[in-house]
C-alpha positions as CSV (number, residue, x, y, z in Angstrom):
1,X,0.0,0.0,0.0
2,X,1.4,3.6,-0.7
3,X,0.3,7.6,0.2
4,X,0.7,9.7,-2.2
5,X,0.8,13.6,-1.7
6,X,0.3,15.7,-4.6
7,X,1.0,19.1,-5.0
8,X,-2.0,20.6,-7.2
9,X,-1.7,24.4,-7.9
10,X,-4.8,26.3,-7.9
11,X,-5.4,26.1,-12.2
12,X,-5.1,22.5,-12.1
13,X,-7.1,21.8,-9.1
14,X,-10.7,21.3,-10.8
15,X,-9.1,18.4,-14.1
16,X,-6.8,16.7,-11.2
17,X,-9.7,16.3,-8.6
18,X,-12.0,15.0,-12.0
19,X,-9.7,12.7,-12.4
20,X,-9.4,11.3,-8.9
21,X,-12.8,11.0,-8.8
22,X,-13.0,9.5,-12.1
23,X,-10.8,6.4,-11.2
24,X,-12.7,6.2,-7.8
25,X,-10.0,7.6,-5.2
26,X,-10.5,8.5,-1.5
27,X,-8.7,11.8,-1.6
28,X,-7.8,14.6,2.1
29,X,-7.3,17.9,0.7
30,X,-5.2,20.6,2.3
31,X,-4.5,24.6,1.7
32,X,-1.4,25.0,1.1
33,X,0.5,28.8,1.3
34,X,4.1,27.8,2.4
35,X,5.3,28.7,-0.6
36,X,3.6,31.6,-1.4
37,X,1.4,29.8,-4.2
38,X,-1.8,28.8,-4.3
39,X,-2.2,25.3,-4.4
40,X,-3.7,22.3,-2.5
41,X,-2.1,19.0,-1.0
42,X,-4.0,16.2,-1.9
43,X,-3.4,13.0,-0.1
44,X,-4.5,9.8,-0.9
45,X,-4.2,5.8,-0.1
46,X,-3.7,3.5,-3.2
47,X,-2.6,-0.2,-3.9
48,X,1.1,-0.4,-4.5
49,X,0.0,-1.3,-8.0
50,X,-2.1,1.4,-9.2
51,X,0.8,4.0,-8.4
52,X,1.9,4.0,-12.0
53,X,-2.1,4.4,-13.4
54,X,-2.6,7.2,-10.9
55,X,1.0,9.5,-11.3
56,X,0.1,8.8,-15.7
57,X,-3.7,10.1,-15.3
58,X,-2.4,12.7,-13.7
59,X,0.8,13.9,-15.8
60,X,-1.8,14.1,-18.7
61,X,-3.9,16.8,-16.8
62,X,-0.8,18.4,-16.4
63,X,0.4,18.1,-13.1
64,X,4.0,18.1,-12.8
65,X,6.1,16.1,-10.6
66,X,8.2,18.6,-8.8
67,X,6.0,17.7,-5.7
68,X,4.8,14.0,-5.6
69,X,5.7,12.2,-2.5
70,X,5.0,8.2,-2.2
71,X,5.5,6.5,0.7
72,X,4.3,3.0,2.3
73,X,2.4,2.4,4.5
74,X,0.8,-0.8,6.0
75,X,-3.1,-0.6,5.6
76,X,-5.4,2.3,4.5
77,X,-9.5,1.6,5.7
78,X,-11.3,4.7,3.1
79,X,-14.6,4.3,1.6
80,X,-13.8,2.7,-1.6
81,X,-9.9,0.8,-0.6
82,X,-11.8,-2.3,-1.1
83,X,-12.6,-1.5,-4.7
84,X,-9.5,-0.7,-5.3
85,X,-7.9,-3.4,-4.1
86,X,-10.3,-5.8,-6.2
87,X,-9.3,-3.9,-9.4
88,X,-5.5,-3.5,-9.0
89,X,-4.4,-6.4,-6.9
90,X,-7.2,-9.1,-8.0
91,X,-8.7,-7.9,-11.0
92,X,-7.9,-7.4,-14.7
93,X,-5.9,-4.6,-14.2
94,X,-3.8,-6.4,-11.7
95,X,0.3,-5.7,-11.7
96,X,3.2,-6.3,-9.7
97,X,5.3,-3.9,-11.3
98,X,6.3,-0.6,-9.1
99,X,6.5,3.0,-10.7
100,X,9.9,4.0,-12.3
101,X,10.5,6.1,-10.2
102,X,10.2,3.8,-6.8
103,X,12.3,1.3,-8.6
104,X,15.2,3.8,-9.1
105,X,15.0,4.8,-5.4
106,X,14.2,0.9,-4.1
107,X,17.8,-0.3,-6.2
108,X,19.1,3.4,-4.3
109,X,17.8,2.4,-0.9
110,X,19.8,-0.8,-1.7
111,X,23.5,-0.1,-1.5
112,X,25.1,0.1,1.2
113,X,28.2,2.4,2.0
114,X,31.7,1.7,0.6
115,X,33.3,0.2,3.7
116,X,30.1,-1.7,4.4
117,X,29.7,-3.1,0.6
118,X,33.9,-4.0,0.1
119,X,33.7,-5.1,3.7
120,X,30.9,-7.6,3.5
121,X,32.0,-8.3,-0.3
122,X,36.1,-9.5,1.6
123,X,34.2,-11.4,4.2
124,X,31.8,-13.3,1.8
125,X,35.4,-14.4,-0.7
126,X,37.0,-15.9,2.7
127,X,33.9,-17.5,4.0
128,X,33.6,-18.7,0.2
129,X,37.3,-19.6,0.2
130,X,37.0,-21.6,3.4
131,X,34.1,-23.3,1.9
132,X,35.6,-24.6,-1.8
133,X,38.5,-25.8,0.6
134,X,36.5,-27.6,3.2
135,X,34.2,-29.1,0.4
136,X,31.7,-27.9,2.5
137,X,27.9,-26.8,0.3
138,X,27.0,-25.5,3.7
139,X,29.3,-23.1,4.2
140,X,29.3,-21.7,-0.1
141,X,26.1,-21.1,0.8
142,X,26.7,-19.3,4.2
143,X,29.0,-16.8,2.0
144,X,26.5,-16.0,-0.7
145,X,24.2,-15.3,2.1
146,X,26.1,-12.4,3.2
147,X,27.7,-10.8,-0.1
148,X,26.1,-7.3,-1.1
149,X,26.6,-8.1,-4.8
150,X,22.9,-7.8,-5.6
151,X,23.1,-4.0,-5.0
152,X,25.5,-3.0,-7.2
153,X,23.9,-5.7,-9.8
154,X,20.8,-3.9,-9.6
155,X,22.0,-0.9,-9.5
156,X,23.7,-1.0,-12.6
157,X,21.0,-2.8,-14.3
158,X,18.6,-0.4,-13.3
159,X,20.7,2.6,-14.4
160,X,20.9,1.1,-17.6
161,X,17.2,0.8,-18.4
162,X,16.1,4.2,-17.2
163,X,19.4,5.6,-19.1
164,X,21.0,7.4,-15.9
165,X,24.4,7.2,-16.9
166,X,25.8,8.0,-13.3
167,X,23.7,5.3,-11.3
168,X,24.6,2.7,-14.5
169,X,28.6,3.7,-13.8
170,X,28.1,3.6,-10.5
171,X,26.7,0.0,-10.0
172,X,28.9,-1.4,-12.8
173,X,31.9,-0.3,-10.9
174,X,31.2,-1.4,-7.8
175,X,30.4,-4.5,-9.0
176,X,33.7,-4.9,-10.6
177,X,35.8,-3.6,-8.2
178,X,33.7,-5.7,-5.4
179,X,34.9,-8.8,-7.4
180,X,38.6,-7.3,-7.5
181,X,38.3,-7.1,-3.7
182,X,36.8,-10.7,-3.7
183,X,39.3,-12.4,-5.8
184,X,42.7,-10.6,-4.1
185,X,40.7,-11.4,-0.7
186,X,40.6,-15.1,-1.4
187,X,43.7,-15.3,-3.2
188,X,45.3,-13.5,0.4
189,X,43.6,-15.8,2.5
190,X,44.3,-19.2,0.4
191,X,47.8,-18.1,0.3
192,X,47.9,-18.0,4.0
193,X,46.6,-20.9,4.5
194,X,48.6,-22.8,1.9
195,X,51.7,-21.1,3.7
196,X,51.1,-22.1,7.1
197,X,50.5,-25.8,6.5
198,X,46.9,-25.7,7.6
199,X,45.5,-27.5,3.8
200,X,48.5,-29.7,2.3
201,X,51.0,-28.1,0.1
202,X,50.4,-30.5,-2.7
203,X,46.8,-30.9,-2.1
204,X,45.2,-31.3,-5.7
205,X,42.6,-28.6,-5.7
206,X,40.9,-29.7,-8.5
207,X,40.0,-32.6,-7.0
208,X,37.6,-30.6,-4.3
209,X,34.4,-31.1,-6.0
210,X,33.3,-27.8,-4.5
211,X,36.2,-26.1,-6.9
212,X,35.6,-28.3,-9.8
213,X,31.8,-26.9,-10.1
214,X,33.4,-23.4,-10.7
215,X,36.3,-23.9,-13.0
216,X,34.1,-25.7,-15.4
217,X,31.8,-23.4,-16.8
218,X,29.3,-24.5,-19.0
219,X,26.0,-23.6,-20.8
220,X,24.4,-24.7,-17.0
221,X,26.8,-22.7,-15.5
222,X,25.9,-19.3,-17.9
223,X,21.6,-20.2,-17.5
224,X,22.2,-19.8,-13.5
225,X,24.0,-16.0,-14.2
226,X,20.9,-15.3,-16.8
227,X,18.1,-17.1,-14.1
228,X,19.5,-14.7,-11.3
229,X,19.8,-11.5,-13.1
230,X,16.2,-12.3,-14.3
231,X,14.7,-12.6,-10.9
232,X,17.0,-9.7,-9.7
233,X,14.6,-7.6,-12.0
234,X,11.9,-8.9,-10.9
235,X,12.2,-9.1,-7.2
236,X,13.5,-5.3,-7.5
237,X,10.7,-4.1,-10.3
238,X,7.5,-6.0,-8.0
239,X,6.4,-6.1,-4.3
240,X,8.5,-9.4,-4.3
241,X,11.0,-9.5,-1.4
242,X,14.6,-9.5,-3.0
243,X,16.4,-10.5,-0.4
244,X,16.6,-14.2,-1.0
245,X,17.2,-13.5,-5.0
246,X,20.5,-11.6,-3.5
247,X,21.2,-14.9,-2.5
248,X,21.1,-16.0,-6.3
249,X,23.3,-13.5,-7.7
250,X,25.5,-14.1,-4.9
251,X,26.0,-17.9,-5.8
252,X,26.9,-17.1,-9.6
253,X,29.6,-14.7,-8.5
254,X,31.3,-14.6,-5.4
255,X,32.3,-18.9,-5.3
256,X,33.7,-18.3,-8.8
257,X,35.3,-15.3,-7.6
258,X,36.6,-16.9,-4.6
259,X,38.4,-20.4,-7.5
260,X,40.2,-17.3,-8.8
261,X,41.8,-16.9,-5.9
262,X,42.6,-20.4,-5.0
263,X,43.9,-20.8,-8.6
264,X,46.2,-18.3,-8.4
265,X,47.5,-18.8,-4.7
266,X,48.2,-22.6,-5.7
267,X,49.5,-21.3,-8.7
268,X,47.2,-23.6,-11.5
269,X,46.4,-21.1,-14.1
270,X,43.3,-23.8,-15.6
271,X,41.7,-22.9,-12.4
272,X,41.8,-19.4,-12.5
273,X,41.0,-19.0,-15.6
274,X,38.3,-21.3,-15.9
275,X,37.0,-19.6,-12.8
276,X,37.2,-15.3,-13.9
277,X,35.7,-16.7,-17.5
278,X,32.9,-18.0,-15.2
279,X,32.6,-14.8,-13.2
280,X,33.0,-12.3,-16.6
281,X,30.1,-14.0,-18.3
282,X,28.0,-14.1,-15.5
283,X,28.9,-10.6,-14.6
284,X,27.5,-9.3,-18.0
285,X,24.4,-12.3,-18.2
286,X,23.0,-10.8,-14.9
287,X,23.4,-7.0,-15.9
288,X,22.1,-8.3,-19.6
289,X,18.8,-10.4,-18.4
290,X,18.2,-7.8,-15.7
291,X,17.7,-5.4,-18.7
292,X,15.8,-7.6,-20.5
293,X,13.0,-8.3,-17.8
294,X,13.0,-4.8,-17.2
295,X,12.5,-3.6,-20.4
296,X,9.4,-6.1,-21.0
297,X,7.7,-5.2,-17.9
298,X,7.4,-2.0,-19.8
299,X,10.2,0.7,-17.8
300,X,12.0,2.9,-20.4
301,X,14.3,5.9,-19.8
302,X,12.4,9.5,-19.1
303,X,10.6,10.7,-22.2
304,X,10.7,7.5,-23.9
305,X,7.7,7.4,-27.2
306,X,6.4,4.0,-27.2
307,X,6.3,2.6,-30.4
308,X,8.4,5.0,-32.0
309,X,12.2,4.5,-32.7
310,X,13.5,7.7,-34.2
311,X,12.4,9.9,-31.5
312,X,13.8,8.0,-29.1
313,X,17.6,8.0,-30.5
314,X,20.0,10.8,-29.6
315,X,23.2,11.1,-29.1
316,X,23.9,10.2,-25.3
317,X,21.4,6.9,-25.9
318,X,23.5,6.0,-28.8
319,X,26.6,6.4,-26.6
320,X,25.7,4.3,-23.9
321,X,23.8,1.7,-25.8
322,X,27.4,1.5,-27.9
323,X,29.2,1.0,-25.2
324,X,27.1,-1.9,-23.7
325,X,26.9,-3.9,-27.0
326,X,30.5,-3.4,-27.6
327,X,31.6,-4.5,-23.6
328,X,28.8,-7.2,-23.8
329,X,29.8,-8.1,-27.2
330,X,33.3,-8.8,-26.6
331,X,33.3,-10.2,-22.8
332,X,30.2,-12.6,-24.3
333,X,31.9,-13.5,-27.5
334,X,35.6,-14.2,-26.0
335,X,33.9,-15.9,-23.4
336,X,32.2,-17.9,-25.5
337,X,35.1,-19.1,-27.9
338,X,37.0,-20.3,-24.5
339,X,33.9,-21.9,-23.4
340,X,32.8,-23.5,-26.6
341,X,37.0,-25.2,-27.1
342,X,36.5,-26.3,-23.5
343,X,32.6,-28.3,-23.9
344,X,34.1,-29.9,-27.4
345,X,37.2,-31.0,-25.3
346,X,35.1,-32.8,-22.7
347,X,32.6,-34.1,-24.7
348,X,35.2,-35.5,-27.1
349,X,36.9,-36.8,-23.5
350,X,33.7,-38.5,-22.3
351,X,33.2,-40.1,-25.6
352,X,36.7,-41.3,-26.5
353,X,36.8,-43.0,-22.7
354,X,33.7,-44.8,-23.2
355,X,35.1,-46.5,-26.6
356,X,38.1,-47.5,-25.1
357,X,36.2,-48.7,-22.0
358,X,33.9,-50.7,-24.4
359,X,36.6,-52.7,-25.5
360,X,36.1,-56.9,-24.2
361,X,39.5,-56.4,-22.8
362,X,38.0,-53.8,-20.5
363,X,34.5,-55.6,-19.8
364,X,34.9,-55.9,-16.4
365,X,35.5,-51.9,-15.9
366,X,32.9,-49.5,-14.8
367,X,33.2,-45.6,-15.5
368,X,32.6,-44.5,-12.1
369,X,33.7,-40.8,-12.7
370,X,35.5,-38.4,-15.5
371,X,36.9,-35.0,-14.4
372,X,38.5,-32.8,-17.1
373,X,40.5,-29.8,-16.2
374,X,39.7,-25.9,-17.5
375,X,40.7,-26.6,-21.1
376,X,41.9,-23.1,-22.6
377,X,43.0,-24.3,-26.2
378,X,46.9,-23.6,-25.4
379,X,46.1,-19.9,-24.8
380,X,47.9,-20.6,-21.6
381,X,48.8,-24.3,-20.5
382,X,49.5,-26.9,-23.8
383,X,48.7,-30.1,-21.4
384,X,45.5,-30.3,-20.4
385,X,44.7,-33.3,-17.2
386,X,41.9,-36.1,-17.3
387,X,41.5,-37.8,-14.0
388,X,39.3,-40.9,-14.0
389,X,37.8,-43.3,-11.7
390,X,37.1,-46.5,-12.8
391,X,35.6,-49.3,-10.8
392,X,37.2,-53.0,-11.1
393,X,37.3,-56.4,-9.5
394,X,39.2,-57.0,-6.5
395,X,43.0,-57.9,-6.9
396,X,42.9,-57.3,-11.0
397,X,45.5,-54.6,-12.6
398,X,45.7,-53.0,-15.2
399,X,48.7,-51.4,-15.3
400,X,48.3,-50.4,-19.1
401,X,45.0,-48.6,-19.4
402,X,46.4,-45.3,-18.2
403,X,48.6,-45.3,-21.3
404,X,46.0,-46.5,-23.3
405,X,43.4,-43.9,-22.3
406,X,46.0,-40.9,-22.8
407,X,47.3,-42.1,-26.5
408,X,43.7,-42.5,-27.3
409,X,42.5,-38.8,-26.1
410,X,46.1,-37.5,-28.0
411,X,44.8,-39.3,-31.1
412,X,41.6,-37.9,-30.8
413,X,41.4,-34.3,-29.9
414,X,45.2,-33.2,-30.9
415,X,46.1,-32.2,-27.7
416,X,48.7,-32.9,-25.2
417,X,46.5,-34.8,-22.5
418,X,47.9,-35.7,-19.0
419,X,45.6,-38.8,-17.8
420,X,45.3,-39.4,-14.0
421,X,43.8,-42.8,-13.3
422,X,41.9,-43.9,-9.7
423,X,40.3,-47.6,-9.3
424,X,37.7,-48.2,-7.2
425,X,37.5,-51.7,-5.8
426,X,34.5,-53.6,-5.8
427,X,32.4,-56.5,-7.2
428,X,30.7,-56.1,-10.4
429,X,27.1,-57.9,-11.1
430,X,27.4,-60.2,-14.4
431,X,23.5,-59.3,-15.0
């Protein structure tokens, strides 16, 4: 439920109070002189939804928004609330969608101060770091559960839809730099820990499955970036809490961001990489999708003609729409070149292991597990590992299937592969 307070000056006063009566409002008028003009406050209860009816009926009588004040409150009891309510929140004009200017102030009222946001932002990458280390899902998810990012997400996103350059710069930057903060945070604190003994020296960090789900990025990995920038727009554009969609954004950035660090403090460049090309494209899939549920639930930048393109083109929209398509453009398209050479890899992987496990010779193997490490297509590192589990009968070797596997993948993808292989003792069934 919101109040609104309108200033109505004394030649508008008889069309504005039509119109309020028109669209069957419960109105409080007041004198007011404070200002030397003679005018009237009008106050009235509405729906959260109907905000954006009511401020349009009335900009078309010509009452400017110099002095419009909404508010919340918790309930309103007037003479025709109910009817209201049964049109805007249960009937056919029902919408969830706030006014554009409540959303700008709502993705505002979200960001925290500096200290606070690079504060909670270092905290979340250790926790997080802690986590991927530990193998612990509990405790990734305790560090999503504190990280700010969804403000500066939001922000951004928000900025970029309504076409205010300074809030857009503003979120973007802070979004960046937070992940700066996140990733030399982790890498500090991995580095310590790696230096005082406390995790192994030659631990094999890519064996932590909590690691390995971030320095693999995938299709799956991009949809959950694109899913939480969606519901970012929506939680922040509707009456929808958005705290537990923070959590969202919070999972497609700050583990990934937290990898980079490990990576780098263990010194495996496949991990770090695979990890910051996870965090760039989901960086620019939340600010993207958040745009793209924004724009369809109608918000547009001030003075925007609908169904008109010309009009709507100047030189400062043409600026800043450049300079997203040409970021987006080039973080998407790199992004997806590293991405696509590193699928092909491990599909060509899984497929080439299965034929040389399908051999009679290896009939009594079963593919328990496949791992393939961050594949970058040589940009950085010309070997790229393969560690397998395989399954066997008790007390059989085979001391040759290691060499096998590894000429095979060679053979088959061109590559120089380095094959790690782990047997799993047990009984197979004969069927």
């Amino acid at each position: 439920m919101r109040l609104l307070q309108v200033l109505v000056p004394e030649e508008r006063r008889s069309e504005t109070l039509r119109v309020l009566d028109d669209e069957g409002l419960d109105y409080v008028r007041t004198s007011e002189c404070s200002n030397e003009i003679d005018a009237e406050l009008v106050t009235l209860p509405v729906p959260t939804q109907a905000v954006d009816h009511v401020l349009t009926s009335l900009r078309e009588v010509g009452i400017e928004e110099e002095f419009i004040i909404v508010s919340s409150i918790e309930t309103a009891r007037t003479p025709r609330i109910d009817e209201l309510e049964e049109r805007f929140v249960n009937g056919q004009e029902e919408d969830d969608s706030i006014t554009r200017e409540e959303i700008r102030t709502k993705a505002l009222n979200m960001t925290p101060g500096r200290v606070t946001y690079y504060a909670m932002t270092l905290l979340s990458a250790i926790v997080a770091t802690a986590g991927l280390l530990l193998d612990s899902p509990a405790i990734v998810v305790g560090s999503m559960v504190i990280a700010p990012q969804i403000s500066a997400a939001m922000t951004g996103t928000v900025g970029l839809v309504l076409d205010d350059r300074r809030m857009f710069l503003d979120g973007v930057f802070s979004m960046v730099l937070g992940l700066v903060v996140a990733m030399v945070g982790a890498f500090g604190f991995a580095w310590l820990i790696r230096s005082g003994g406390v995790v192994p020296v030659a631990i094999d960090i890519t064996a932590i499955e909590q690691v390995q789900n971030r320095i693999s990025p995938g299709l799956l990995a991009i949809i959950v970036g694109v899913c939480a920038g969606a519901a970012g727009a929506f939680g922040l554009a509707t009456a929808i809490p958005v705290s537990l969609v923070g959590v969202m954004i919070a999972a497609a950035l700050i583990p990934a961001a937290a990898a980079v660090g490990i990576g780098v403090a263990w010194g495996n460049v496949g991990v770090a990489l695979g990890a910051f090309v996870l965090v760039a494209v989901n960086v620019t899939s939340i600010l993207l999708a958040g745009l793209a549920v924004l724009w369809h639930l109608g918000y547009r930048p001030e003075g925007w003609t609908t169904g008109a393109v010309r009009p709507n083109i100047s030189r400062d929209n043409l600026e800043t729409i450049a300079v997203v398509i040409a970021i987006s453009a080039v973080v998407l398209t790199g992004a997806g070149v590293v991405l696509g050479q590193h699928v092909t890899f491990e599909n060509e992987v899984n497929e080439e292991v299965r034929t040389v496990l399908d051999d009679d010779e290896y009939a009594e193997l079963e593919l328990v597990e496949l791992q393939t490490e961050f594949h970058d297509g040589g940009t950085i590192s010309d070997e790229t590992e393969v560690t397998i589990s395989i399954r066997r009968p008790a007390d059989t070797a085979y001391p040759t299937l290691a060499t096998v596997i590894e000429r095979s993948l060679e053979e088959r993808t061109d590559r120089d592969v380095s094959v790690v292989l782990e047997f799993v003792e047990g009984a197979t069934s004969g069927g």
